[in-house]
N, C-alpha and C positions, 0 to 999 in steps of 0.2 A: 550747832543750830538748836534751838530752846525751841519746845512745845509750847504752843501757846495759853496752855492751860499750866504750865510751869510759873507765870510770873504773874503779878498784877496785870491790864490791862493798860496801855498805854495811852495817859490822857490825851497827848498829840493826835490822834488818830480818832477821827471820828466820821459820822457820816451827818452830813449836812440834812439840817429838816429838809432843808427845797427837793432834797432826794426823798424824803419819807414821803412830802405830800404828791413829788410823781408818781412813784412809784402805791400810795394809793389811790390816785386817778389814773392811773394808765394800768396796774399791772393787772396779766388776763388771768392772771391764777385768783388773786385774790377775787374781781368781779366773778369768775368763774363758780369759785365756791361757794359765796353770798348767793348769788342765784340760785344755784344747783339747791340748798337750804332753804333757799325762800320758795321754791316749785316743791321742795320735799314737803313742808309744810303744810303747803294750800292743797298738797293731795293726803297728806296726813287728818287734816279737816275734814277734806269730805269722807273719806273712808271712818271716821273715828265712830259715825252709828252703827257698823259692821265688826266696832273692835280691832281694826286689822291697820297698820303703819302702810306706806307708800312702798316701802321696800319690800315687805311681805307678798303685795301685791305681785310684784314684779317677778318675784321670785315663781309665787303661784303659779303666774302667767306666764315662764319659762315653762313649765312643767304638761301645760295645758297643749298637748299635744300627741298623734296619735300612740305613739309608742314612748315609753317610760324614757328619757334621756337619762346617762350616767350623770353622776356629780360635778366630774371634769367639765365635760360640755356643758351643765346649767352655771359653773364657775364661772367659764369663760364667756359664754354670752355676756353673764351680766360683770365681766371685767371685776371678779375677785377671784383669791386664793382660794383653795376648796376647806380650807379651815374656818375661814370667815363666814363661808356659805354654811358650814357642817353648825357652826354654833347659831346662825341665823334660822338654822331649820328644827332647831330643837323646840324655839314655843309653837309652829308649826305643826311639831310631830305631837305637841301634849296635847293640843287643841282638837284632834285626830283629822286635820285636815290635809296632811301628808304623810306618805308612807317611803320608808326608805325600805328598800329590797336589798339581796342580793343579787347580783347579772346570774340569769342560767348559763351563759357562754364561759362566763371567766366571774367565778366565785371572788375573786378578790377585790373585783368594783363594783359599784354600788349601783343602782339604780334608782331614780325619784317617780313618786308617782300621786299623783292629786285622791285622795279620796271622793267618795259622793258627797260628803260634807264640805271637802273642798272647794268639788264642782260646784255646787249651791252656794256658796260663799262667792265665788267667784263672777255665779250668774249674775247676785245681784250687786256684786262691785262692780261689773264693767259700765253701767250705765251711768254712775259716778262717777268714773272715770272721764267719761265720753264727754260729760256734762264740766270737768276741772281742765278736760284739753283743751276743748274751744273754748274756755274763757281764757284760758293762759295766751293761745294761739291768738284772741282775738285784743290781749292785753299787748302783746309782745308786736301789734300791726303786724301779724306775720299770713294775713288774707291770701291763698293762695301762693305763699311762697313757704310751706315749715318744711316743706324737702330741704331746702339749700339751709337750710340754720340746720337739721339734723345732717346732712352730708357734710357741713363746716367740722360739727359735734365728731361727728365719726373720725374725722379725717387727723380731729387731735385724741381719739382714743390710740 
């Protein structure tokens, strides 16, 4: 049996456009990520007077909480690796609006924690925020219904 990467491709073999053009009308990954982009954006805008990306945000606002969360736990909330996080929080840490610790319980993990420049940054992103959700929420007709579109959201995390 030959690897496919062993031969030419076989010109018999192909996949029919009427598949490409289903499968860019129907499939949920790709509408999925278009969106996911297109909301990162329009929150990328409003935060951009503050300097600060949609993601940044988010990450922030993991943190903003009463006791410092490990790395793992702000990982897994926001559904990444803790590598992806650890290189996301480094223009965070230059900016001094986050600090990484070490745990006093267990030296070996880490702890995050918002500075006071954080905090203030923070303060005055939420109302940004506030102000890019209900437009989306009210872009999306989702008028008392964005529980069931985030329950859907979760249910395919």
């Amino acid at each position: 049996m030959s690897n496919r990467n062993d031969s030419p491709a076989d010109p018999s073999r192909t996949v029919p456009f009427t598949t490409t053009l289903r499968v860019r009308d129907t499939c949920l990954c790709l509408h999925t990520q278009r969106a996911a982009r297109g909301i990162a954006r329009k929150f990328d805008e409003a935060f951009r007077p503050l300097d600060l990306k949609s993601g940044q945000f988010s990450i922030m606002m993991s943190l903003n909480r009463p006791e410092p969360p490990t790395l793992g736990a702000v990982a897994q909330l926001l559904g990444m690796d803790r590598t992806t996080l650890t290189a996301n929080l480094k223009p965070l840490q230059r900016r001094g609006l986050v600090e990484v610790r070490p745990d006093a319980a267990d030296r070996r993990s880490r702890r995050l924690a918002l500075t006071e420049a954080g905090i203030a940054l923070l303060v005055d992103a939420v109302p940004l925020w506030e102000w890019t959700q209900a437009e989306l929420e009210t872009k999306l007709g989702l008028a008392g219904e964005p529980d069931r579109l985030r329950a859907g959201l979760d249910a395919l995390a």
